[in-house]
Backbone as a ProteinNet text record, in pm:
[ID]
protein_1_A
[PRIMARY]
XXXXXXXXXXXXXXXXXXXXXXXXXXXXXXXXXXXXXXXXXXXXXXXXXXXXXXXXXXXXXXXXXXXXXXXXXXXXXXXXXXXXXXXXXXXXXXXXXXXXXXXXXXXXXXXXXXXXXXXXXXXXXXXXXXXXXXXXXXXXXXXXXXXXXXXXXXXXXXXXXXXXXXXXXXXXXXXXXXXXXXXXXXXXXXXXXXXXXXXXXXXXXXXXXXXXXXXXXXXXXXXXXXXXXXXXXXXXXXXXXXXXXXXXXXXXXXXXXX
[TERTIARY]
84.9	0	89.9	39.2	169.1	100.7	175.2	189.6	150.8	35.9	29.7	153.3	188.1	308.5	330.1	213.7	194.1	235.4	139.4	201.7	364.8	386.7	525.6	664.8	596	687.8	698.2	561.7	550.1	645.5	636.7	734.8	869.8	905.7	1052.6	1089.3	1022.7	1072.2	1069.1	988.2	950.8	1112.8	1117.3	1231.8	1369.8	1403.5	1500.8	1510.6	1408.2	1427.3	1460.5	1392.5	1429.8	1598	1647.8	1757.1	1848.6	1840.9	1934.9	1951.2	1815.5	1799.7	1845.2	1910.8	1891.3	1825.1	1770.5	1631.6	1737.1	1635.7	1652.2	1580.4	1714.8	1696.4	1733.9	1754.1	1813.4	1720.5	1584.2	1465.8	1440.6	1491.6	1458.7	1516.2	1492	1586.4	1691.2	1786.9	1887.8	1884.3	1972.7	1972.6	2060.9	2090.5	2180.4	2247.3	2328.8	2369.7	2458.4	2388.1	2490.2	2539.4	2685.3	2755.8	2791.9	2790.1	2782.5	2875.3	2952.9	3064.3	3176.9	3228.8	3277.6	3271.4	3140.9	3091	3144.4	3179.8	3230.2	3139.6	3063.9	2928.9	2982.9	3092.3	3086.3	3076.3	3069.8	3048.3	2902.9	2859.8	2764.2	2627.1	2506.8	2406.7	2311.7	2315.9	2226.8	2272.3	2245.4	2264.6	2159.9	2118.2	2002.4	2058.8	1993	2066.4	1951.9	2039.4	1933.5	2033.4	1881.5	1930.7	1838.8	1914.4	1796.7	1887.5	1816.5	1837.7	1753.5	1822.2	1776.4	1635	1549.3	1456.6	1350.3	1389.4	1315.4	1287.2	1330.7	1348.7	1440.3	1362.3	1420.2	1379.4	1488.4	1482.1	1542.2	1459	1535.7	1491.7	1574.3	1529.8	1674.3	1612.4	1714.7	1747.6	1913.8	1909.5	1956.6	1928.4	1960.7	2077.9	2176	2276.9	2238.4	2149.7	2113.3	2089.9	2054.2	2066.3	2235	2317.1	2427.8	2494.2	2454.7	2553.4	2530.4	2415.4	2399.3	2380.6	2408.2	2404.5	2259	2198.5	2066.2	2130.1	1965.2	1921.9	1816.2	1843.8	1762.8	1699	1629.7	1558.4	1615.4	1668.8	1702.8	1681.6	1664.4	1675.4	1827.8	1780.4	1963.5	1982	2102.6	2187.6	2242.4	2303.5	2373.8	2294.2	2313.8	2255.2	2323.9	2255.9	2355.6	2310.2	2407.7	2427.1	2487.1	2368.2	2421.2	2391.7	2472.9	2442.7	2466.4	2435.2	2418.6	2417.3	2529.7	2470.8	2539.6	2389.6	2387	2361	2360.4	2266	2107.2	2025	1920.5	1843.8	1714.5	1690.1	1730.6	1859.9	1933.4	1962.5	1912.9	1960.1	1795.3	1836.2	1718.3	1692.9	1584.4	1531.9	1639.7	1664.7	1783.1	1914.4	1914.7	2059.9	2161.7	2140.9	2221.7	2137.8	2280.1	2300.6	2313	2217.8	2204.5	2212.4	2314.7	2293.2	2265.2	2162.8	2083.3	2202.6	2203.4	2293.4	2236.1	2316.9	2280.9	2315.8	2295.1	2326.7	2466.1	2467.2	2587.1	2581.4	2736.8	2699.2	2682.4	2617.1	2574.1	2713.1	2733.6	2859.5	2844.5	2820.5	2813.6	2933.2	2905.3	2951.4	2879.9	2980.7	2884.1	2968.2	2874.4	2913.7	2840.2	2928.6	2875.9	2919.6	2840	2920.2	2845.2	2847.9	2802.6	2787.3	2694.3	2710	2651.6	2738.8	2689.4	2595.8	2491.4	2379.5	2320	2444.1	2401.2	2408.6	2404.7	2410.5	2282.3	2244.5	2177.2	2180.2	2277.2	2325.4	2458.4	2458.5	2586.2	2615.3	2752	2719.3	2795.8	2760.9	2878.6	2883.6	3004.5	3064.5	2997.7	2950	2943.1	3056.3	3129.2	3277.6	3194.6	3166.6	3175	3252.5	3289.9	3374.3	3321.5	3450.2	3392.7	3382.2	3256.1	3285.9	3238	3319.7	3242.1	3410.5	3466.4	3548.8	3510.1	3507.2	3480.3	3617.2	3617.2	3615.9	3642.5	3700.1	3667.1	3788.3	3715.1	3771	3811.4	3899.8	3927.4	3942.1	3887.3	3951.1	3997	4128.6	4216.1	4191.4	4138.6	4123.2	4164.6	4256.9	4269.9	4129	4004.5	3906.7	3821	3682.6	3581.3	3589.7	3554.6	3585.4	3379.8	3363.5	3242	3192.2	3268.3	3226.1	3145.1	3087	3029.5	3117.2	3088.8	3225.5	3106.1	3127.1	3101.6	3219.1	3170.4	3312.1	3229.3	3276.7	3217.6	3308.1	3186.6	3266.9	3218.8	3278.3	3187	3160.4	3119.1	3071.5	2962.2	2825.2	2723.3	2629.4	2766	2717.6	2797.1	2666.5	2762.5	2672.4	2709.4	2584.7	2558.7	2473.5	2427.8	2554.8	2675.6	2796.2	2844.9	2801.9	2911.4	3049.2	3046.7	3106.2	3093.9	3180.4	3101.1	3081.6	2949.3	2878.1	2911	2895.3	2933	2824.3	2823.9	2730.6	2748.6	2684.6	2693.5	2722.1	2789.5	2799.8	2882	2771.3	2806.9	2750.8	2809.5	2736.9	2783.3	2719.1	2760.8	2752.9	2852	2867	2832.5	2747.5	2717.5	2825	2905.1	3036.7	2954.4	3060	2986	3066.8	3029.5	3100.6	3212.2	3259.1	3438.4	3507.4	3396.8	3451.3	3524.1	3485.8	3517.7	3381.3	3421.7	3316.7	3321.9	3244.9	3238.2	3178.7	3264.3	3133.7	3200	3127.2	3175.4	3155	3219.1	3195.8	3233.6	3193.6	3214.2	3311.8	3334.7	3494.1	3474	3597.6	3651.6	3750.4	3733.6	3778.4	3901.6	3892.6	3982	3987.9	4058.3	4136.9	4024.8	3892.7	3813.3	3705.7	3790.4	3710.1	3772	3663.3	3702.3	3591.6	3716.1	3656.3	3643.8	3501.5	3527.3	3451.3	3495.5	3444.3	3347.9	3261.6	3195	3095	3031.5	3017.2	2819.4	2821.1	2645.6	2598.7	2699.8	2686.4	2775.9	2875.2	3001.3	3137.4	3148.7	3278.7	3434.5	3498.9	3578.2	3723.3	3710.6	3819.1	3808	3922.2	3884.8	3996.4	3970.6	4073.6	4115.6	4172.6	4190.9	4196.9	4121.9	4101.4	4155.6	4095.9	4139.7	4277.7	4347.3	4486.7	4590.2	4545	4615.1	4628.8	4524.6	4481.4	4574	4563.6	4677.9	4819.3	4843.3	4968.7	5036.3	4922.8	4966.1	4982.4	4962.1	4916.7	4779.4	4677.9	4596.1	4501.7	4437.8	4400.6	4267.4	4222.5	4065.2	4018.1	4154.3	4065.1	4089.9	4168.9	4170.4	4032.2	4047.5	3887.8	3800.4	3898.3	3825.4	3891.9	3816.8	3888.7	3879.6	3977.1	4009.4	3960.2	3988.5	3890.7	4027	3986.9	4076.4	4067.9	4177.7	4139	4249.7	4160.3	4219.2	4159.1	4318.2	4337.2	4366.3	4322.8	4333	4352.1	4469.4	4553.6	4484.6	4395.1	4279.1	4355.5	4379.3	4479.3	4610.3	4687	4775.6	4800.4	4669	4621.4	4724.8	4711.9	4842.4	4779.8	4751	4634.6	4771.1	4681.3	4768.2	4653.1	4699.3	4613.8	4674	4567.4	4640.4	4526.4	4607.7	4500.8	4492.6	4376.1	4387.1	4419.9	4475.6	4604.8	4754.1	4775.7	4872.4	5009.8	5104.8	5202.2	5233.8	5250.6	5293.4	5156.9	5205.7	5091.8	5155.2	5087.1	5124.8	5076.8	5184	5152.6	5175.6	5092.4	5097	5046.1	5137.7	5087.2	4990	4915.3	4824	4771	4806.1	4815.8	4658.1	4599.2	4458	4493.2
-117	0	123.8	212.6	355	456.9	560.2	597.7	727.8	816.5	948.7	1059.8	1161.5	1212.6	1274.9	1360.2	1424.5	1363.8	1194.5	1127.4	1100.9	1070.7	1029.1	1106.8	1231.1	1313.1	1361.1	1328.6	1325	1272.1	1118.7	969.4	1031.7	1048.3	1108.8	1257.3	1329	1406.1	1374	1259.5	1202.5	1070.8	1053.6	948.3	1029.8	1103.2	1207.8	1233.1	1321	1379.1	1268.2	1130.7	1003.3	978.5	982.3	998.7	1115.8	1196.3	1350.3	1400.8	1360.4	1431.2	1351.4	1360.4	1279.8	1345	1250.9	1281.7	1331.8	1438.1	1495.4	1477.8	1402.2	1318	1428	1557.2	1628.4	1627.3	1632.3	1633.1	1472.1	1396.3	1261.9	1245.9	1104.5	1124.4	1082.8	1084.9	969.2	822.3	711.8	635.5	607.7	640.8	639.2	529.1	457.3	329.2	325.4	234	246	92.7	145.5	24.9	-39.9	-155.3	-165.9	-264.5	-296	-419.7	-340.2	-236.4	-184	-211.1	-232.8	-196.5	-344.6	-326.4	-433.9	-504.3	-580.1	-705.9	-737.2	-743.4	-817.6	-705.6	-558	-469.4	-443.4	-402	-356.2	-428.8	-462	-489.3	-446.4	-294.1	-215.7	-86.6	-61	131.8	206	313.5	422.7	480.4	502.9	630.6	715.5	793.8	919.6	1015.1	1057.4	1101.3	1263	1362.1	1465	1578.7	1676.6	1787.8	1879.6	2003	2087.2	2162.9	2063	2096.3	2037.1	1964.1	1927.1	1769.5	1730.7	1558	1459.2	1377	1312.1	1191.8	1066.6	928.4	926.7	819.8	770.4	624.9	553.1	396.5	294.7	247.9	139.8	31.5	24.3	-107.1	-206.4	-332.2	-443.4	-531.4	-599.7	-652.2	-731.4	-820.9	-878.7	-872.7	-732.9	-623.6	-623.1	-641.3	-536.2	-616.5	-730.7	-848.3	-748.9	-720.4	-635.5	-495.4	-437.9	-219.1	-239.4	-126.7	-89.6	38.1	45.7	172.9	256.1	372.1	522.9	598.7	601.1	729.7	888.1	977.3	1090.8	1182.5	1324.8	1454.2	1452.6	1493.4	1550.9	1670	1657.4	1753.1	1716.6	1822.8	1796	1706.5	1589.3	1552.1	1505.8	1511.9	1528.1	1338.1	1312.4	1138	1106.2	1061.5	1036	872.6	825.1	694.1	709.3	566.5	595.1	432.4	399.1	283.6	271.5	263.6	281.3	429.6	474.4	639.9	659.9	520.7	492.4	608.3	747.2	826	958.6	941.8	1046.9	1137.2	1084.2	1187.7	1252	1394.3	1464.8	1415.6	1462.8	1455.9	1514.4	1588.1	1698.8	1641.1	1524.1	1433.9	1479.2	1605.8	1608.1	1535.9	1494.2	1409.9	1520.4	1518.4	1575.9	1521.5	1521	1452.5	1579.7	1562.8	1626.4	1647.3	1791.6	1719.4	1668.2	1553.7	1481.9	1313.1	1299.7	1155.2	1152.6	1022.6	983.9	984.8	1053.3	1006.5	848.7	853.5	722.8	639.3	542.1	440.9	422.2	542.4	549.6	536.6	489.9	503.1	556.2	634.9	763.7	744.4	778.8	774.1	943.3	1009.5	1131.3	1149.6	1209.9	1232.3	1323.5	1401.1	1500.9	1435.1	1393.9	1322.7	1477.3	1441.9	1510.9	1395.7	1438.2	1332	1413.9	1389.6	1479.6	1338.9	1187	1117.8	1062.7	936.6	837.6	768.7	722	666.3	686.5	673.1	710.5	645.2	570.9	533.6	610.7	517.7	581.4	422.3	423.8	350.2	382.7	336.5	395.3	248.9	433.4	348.8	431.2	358.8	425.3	395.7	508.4	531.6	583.5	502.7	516.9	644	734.8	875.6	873.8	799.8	811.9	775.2	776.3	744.7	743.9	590.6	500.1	546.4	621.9	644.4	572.8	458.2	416.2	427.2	518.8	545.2	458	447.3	440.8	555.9	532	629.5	554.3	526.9	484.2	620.8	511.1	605.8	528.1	589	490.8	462.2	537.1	514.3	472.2	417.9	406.2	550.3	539.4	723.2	719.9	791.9	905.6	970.6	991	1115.6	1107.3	1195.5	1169.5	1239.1	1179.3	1190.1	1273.5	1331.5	1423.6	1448.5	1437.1	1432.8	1541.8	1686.1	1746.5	1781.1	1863.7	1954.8	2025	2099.8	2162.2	2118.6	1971.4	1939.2	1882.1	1871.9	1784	1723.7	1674.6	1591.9	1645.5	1606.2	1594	1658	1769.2	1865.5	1752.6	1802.5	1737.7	1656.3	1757.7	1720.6	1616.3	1616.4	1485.2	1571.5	1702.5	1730.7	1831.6	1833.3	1810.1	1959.2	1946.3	2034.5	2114.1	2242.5	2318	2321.1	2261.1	2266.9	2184.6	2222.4	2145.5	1999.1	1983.9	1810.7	1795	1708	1679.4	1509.1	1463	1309.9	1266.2	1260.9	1170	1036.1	921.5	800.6	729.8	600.1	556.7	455.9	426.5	314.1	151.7	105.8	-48.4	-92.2	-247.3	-335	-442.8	-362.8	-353.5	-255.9	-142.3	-17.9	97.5	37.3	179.6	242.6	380	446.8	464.2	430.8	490.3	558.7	608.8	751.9	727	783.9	774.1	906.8	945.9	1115.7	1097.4	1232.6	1269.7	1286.1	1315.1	1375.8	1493.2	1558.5	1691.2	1745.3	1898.5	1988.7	2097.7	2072.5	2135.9	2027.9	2114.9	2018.8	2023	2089.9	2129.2	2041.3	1898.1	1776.7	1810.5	1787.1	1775.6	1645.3	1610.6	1580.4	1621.7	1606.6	1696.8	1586.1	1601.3	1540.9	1667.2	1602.5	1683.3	1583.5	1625.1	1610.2	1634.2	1646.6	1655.8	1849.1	1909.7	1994.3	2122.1	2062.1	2177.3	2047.6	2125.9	2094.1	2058.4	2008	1940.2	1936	1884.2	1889.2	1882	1930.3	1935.6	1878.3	1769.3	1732	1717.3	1798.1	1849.8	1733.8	1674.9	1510.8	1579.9	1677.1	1728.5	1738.8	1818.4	1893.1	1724.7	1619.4	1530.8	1458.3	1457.1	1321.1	1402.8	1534	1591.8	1577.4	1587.7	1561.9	1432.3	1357.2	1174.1	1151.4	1258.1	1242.7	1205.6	1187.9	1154	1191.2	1145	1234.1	1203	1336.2	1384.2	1391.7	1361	1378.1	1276.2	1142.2	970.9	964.7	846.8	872.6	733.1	646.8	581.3	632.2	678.7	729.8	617.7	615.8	514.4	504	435.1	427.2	431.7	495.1	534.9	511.1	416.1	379.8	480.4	604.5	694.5	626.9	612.7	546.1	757.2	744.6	863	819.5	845.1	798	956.8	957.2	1071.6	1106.4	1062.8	1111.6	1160.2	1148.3	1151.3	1270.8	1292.7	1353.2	1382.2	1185.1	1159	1080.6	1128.5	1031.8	976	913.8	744.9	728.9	744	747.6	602	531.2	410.7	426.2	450.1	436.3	332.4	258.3	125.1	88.4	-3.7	-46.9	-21.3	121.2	193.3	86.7	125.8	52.4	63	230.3	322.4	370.7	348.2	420.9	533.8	673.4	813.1	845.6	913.3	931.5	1155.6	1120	1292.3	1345	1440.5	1435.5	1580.8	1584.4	1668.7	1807.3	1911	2035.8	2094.6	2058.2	2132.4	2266.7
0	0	0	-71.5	-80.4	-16.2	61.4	157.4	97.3	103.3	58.5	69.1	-22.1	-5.4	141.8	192.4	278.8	430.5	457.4	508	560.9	422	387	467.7	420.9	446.8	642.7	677.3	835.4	916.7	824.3	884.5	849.3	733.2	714.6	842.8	850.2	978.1	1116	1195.1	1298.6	1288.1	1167.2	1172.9	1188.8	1110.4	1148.6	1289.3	1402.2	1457.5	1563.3	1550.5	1651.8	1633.9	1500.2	1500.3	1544.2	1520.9	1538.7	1641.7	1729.1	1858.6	1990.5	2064.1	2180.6	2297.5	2357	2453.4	2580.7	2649.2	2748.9	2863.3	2949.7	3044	3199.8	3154	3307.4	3382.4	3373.2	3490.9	3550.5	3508.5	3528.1	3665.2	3783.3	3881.9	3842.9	3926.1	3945	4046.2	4023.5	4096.3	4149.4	4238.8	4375.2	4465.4	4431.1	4436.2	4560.2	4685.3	4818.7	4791.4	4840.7	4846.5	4955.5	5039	5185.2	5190.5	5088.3	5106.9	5190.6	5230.8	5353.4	5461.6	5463.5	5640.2	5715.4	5828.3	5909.9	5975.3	5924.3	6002.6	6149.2	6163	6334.7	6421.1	6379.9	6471.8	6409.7	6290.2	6241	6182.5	6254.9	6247.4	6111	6118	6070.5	6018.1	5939.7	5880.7	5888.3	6005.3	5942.3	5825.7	5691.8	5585	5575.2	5592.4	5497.3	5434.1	5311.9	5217.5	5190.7	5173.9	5168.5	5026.8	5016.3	4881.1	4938.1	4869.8	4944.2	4853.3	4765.8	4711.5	4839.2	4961.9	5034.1	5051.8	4935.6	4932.6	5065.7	5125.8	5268.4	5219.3	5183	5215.1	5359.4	5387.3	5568	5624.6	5592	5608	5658.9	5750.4	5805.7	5733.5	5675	5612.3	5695.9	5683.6	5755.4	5713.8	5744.2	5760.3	5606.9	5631.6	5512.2	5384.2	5374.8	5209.8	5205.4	5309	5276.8	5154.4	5120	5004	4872.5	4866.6	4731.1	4709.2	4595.1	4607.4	4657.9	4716.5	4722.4	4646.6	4600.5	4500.8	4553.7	4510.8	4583.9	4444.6	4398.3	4338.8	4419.2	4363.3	4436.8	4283	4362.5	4220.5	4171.2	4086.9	3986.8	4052.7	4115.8	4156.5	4307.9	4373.5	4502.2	4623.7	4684.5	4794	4906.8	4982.7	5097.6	5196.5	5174.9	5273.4	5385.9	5485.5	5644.2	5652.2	5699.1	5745.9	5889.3	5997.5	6134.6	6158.7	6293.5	6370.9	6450.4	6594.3	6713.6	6754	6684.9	6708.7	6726.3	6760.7	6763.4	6836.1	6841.1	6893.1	6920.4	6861.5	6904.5	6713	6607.4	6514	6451.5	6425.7	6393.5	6237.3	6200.4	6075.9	5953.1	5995.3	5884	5918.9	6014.6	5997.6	6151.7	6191.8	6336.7	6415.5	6482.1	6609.5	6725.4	6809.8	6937.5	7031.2	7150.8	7270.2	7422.2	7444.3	7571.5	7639.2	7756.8	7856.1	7954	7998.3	8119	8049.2	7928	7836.2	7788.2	7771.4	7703.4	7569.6	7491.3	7380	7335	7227.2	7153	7103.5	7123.5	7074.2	6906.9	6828.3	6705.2	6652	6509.1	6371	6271.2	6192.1	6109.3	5940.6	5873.7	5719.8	5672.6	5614.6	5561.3	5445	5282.5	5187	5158.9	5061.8	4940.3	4790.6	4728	4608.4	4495.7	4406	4317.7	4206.6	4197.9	4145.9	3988.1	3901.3	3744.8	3631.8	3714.3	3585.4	3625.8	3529.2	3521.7	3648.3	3659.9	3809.8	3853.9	3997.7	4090.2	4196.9	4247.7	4337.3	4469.5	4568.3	4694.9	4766.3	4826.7	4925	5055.9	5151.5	5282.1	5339.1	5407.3	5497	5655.5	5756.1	5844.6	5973.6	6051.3	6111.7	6281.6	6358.8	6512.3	6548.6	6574.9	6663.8	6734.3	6795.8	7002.7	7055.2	7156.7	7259.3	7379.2	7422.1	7580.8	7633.7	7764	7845	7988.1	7983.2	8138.9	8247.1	8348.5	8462.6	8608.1	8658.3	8757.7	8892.3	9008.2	9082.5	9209	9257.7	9345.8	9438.1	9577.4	9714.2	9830.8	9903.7	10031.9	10084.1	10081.5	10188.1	10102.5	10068.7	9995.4	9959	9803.4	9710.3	9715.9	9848.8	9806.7	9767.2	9634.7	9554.1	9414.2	9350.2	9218.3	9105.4	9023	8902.3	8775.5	8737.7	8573.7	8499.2	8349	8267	8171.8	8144.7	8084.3	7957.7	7871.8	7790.9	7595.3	7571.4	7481.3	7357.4	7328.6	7194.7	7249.3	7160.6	7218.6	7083.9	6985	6912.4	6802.4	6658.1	6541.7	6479.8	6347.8	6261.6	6106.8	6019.4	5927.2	5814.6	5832.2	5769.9	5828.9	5972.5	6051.8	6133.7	6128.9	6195.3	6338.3	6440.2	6587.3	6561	6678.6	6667.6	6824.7	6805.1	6996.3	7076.4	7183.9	7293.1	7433.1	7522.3	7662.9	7653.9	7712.6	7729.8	7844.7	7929.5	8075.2	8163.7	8172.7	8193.7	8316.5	8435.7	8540.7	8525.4	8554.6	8528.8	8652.3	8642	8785	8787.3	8886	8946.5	8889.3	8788.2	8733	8880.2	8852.1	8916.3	8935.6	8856.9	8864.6	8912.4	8949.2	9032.1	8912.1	8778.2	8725.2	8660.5	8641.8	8560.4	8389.4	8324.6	8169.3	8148.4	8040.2	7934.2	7824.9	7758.2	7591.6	7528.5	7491.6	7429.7	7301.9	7282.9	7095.7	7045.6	6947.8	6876.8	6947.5	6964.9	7024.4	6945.1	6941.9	6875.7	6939	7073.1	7130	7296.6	7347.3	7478	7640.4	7597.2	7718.4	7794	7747.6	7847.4	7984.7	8082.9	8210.4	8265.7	8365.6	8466	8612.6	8651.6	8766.1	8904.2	9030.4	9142	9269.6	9261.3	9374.6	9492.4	9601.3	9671.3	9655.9	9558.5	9508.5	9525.8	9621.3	9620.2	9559.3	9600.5	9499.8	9460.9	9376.9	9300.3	9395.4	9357.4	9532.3	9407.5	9319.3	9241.7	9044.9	8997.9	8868.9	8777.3	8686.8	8613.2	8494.6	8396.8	8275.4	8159.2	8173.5	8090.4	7998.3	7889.1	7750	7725.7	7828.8	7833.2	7827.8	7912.3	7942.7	7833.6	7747	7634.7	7525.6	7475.1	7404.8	7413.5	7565.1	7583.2	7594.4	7529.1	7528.5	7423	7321.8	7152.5	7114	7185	7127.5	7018.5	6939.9	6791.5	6797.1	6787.8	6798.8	6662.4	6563.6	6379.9	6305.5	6399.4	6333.1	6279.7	6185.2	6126.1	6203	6278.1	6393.8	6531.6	6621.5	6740.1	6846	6898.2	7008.5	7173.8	7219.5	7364.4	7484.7	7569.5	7648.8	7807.8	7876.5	8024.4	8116.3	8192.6	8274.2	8470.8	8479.1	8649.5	8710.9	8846.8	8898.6	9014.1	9104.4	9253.3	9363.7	9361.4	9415.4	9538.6	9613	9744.2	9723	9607.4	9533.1	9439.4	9392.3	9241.4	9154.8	9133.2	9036.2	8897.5	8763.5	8686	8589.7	8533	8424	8294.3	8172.8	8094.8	8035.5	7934.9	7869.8	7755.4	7583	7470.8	7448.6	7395.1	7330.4	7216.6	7192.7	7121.2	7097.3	7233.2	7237	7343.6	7312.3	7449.4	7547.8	7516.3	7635	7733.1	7900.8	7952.7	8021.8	8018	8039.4	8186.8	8270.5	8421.8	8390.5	8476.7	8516	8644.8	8704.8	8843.2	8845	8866.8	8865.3	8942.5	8888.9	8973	9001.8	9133.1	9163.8	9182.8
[MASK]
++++++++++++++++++++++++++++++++++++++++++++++++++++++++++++++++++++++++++++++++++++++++++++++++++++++++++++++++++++++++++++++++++++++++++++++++++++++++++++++++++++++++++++++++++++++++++++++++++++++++++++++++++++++++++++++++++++++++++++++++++++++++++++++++++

């Protein structure tokens, strides 16, 4: 059957333009490819991720150990988005991705994954590597007599902002005596040397001890991208302290000026 000219000539420009043109795909999403063969299973259970843009778009879903064998995929807009992963931060991270810890709590024994993806193809992926930001803390305090006192370890970070990096605010945690007779806390990354610990009597302050100043002067590194856990002995009649990092050799004595 032959094809009227008019026709004809329709199909010849509709065929051209299928050829000549390539389709415009910039409004389309992207697909966002997490990669979880990183993550360390014998510490890590679970990943909260979220994913947000600043057109207002929020994915936020817990993946489970059991996804982690294969990429998961995200629908996200084309252009900049911003990626938090989380585990063991259970309650403690806001909607927009900071981590807030109240004072009076401990920080969370987290691991954190943060990136910036630029999201302008078809698909993209990311690695999530995450990394310890918390440091355990456990104390000793050596007293000739039963030590009556209550222990707070303060100081000015009180968490982590949407980037993952610490954020300024109160942070103060009294530790109750386990039963081995030491105390733990676990705090955040720190930015400067203004951890303390301090002893009081429920009513005033009785003594004060420059945890920050000491842990610097041991070398310790507040910008490793896993931070380490740290056992501080304190000879309280003495006020003579002993720091020991973990996995470190050396343990550091300093006698302590009230």
């Amino acid at each position: 059957m032959k094809l009227s000219g008019a026709f004809a000539a329709i199909c010849g420009i509709i065929l051209f333009l299928s050829c000549s043109i390539k389709e415009d795909r910039s409004g389309c999403p992207c697909r966002l490819v997490f990669d979880f063969s990183k993550v360390d299973t014998s510490v890590v259970t679970s990943v909260d991720m979220l994913v947000t843009a600043s057109d207002g778009f929020v994915f936020r879903k817990t993946i489970q150990v059991e996804e982690f064998e294969s990429p998961y995929t995200v629908s996200v807009p084309r252009g900049e988005v911003n990626v938090s992963g989380f585990s063991g931060a259970e309650g403690y991270v806001d909607a927009d991705g900071t981590l807030r810890i109240p004072e009076g709590d401990l920080c969370p024994r987290v691991n954190m994954y943060n990136s910036t993806v630029m999201a302008d193809a078809e698909m993209v992926r990311d690695t999530v590597f995450l990394h310890k930001n918390h440091s355990v803390m456990t104390i000793f305090i050596e007293s000739e007599e039963e030590f009556p006192f209550r222990i707070s370890v303060t100081g000015s970070i009180d968490g982590y902002d949407r980037y993952g990096c610490p954020s300024e605010g109160a942070f103060r945690y009294s530790p109750r005596k386990g039963d081995d007779g030491s105390f733990a806390v676990s705090v955040p990354r720190q930015v400067d040397n203004s951890l303390r610990l301090e002893v009081n009597d429920g009513m005033d302050v009785l003594k004060v001890f420059a945890l920050g100043e000491y842990l610097h002067m041991s070398g310790f590194d507040w910008e490793a991208g896993d931070l380490e856990d740290v056992t501080v002995s304190i000879d309280y009649s003495l006020t003579r302290l002993s720091l020991i990092v973990e996995g470190w050799d050396e343990e550091y004595f300093f006698d302590v000026v009230i």
